[in-house]
Rosetta silent file (secondary structure, phi, psi, omega in degrees, C-alpha in Angstrom):
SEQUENCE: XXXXXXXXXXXXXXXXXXXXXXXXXXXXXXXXXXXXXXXXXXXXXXXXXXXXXXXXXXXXXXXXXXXXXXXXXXXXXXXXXXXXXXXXXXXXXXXXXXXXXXXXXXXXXXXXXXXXX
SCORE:     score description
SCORE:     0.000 S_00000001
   1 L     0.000  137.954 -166.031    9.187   16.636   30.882 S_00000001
   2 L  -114.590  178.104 -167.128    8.488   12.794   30.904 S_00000001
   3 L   -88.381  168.561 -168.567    6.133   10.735   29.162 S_00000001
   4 L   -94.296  121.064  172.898    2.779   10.297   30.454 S_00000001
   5 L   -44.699  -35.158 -153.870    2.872    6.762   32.930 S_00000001
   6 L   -93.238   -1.478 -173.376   -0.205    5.546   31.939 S_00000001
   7 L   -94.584  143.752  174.951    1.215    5.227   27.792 S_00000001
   8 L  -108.060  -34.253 -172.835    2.759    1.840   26.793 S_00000001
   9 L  -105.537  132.127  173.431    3.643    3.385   23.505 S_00000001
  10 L   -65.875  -13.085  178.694    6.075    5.764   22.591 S_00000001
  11 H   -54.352  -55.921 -168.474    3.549    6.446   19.614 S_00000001
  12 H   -58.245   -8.080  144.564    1.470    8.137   22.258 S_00000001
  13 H   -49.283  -30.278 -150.038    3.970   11.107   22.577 S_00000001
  14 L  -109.438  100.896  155.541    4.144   12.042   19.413 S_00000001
  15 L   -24.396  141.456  134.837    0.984   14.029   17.965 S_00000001
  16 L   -98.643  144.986  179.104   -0.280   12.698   14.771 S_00000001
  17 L   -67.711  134.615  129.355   -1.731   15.302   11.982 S_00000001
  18 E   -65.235  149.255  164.717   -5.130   14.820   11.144 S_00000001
  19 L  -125.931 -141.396 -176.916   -5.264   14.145    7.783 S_00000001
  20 L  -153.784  121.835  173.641   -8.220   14.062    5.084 S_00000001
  21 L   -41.631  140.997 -179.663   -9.075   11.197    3.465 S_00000001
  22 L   -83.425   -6.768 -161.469   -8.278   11.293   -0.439 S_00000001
  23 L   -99.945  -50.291 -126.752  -11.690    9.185   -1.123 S_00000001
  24 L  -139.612  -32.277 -156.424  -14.603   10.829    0.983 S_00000001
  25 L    67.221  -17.695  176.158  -12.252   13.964    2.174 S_00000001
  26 L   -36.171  158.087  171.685  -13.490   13.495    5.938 S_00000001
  27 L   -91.767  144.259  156.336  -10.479   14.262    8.692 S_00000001
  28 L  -139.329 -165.775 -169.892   -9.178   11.512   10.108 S_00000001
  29 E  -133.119  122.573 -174.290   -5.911   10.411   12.473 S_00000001
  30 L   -76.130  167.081 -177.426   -4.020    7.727   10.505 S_00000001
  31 L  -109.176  -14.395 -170.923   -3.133    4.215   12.101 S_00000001
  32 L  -115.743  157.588 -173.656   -0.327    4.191    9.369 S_00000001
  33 L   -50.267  -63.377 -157.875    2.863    5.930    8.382 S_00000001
  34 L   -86.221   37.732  160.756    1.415    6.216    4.639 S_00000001
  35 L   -45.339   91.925 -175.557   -2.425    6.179    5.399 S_00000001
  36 L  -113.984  -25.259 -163.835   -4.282    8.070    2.667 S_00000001
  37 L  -121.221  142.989 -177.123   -8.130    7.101    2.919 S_00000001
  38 L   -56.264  177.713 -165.343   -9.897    6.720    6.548 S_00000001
  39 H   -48.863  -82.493 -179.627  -10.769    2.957    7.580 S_00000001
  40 H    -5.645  -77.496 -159.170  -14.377    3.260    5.768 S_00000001
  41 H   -55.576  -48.073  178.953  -13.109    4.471    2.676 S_00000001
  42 H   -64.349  -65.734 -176.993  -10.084    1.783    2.739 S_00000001
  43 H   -77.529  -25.361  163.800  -12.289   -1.656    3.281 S_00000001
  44 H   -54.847  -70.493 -166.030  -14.876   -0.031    0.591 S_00000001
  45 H   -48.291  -32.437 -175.427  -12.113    0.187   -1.682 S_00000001
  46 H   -93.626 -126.152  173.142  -10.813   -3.204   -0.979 S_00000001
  47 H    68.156 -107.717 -140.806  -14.489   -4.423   -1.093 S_00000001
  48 H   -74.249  -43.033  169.623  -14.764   -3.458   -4.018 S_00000001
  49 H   -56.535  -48.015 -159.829  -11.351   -5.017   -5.482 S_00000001
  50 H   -91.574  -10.927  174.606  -12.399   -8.215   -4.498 S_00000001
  51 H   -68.009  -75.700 -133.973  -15.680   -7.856   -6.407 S_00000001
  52 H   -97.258   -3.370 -179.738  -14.413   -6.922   -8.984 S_00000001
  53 L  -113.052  141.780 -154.253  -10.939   -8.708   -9.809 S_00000001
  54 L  -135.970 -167.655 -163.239  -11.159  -12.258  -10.079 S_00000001
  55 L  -114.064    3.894  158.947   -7.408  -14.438   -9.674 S_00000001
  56 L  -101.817  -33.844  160.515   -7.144  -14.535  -13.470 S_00000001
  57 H   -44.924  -62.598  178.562   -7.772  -10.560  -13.532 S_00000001
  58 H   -52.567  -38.151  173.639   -5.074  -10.617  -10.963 S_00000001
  59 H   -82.495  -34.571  158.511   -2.608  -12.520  -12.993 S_00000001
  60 H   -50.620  -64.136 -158.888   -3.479  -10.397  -16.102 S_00000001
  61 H   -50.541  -50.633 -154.478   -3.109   -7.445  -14.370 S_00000001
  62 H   -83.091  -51.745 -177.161    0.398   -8.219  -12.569 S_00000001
  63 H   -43.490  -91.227 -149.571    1.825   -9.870  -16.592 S_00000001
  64 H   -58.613  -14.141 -172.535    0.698   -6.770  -17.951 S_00000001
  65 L   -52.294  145.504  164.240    1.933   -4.093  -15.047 S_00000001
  66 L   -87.543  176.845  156.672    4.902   -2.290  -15.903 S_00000001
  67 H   -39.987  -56.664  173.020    7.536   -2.237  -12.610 S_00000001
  68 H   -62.737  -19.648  166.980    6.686    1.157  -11.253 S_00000001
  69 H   -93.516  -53.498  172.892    3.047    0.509  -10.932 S_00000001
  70 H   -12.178  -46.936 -171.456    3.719   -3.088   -9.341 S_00000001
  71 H   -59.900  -66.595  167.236    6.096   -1.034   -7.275 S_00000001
  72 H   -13.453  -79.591 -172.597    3.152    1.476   -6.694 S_00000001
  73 H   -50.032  -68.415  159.693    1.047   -1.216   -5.488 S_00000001
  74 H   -25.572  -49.685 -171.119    3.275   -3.064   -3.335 S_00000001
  75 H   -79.803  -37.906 -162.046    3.874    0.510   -1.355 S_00000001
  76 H   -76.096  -29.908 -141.726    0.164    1.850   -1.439 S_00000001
  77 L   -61.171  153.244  158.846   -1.708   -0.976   -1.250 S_00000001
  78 L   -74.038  123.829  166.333   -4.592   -1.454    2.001 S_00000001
  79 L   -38.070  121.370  174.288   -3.529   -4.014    4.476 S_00000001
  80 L   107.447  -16.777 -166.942   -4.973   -7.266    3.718 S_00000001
  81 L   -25.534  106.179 -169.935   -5.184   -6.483    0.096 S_00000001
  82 L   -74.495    3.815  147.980   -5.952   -9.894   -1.566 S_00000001
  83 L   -50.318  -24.733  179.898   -3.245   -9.573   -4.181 S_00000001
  84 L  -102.055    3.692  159.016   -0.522   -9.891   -1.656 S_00000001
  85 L   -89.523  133.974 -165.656   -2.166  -13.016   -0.265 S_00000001
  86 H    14.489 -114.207  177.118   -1.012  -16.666   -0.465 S_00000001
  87 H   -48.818  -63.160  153.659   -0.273  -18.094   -3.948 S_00000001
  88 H   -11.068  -53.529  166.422   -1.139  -14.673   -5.282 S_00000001
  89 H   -91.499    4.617 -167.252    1.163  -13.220   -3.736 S_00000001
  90 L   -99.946   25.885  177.439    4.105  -15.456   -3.810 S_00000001
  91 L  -150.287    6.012  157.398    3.452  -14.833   -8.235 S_00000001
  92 L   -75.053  -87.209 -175.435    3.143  -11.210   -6.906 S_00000001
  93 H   -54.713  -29.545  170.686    6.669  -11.179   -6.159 S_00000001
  94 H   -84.211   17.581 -154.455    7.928  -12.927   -7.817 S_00000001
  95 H  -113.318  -63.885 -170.327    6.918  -11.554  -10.887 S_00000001
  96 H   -81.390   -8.056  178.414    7.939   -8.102   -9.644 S_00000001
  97 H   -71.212  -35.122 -171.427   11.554   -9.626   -8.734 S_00000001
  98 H   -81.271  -17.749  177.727   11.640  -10.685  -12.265 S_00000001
  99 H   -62.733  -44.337 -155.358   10.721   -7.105  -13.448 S_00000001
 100 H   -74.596  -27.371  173.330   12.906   -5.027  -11.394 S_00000001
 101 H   -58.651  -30.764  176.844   16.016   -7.414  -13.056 S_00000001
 102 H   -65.083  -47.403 -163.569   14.939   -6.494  -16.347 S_00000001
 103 H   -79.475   -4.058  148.451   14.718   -2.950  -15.979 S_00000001
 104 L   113.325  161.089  150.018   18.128   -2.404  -13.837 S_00000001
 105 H   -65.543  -31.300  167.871   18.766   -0.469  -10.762 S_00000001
 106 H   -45.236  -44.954 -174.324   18.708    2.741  -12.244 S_00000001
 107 H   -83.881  -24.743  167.109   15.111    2.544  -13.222 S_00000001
 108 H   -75.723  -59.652  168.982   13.969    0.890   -9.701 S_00000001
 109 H   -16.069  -69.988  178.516   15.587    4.069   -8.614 S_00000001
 110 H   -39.584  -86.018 -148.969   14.081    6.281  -11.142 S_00000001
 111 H   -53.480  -82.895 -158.316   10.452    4.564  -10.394 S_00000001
 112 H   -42.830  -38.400  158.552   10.912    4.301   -6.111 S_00000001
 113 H   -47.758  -51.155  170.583   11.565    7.974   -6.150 S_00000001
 114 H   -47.125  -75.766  157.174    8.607    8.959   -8.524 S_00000001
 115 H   -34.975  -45.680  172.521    6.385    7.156   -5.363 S_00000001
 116 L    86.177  156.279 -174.985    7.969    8.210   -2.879 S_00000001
 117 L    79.983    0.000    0.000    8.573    6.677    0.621 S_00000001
């Protein structure tokens, strides 16, 4: 059995699971490996981040983070997220670069497991 001619993407073989949003619970069909809230729910949430965090909140936030939520963030985060944007993010990483040397490979181990993916 062959692929359908009219698909440019091998994506389009492959079912995807609905899933159910974690925010709203609606079903939806993710665009991402690691997708947890439909589109809606995901620019409300970011939205809402940008209300509310300002780029000294953001620099508090990442100084005060321990490594495993940085880590967290870094994996979970919504595309476009404006922490991971221009200066911000270049004092994103590097920040978490400076973490994961303190705390060793064992514990970036420890931590990437605990997340998952």
């Amino acid at each position: 059995m062959g692929r359908d001619v009219m698909s440019d993407s091998p994506r389009d073989f492959w079912p995807r699971p609905v899933r159910n949003c974690r925010k709203c619970g609606r079903g939806f069909l993710p665009d991402r490996w690691m997708q947890k809230m439909c589109k809606e729910c995901e620019e409300e949430t970011q939205e809402g981040r940008r209300k509310t965090m300002s780029e000294e909140g953001m620099r508090k936030w990442i100084d005060e983070a321990d490594y495993e939520s940085l880590l967290s963030r870094w994996r979970n985060a919504p595309v476009g997220d404006p922490i991971f944007q221009g200066e911000m993010g270049d004092y994103y990483s590097k920040k978490m670069a400076e973490k994961r040397a303190e705390v060793g490979n064992d514990a970036h181990v420890r931590a990437s497991k605990s997340i998952g993916w």
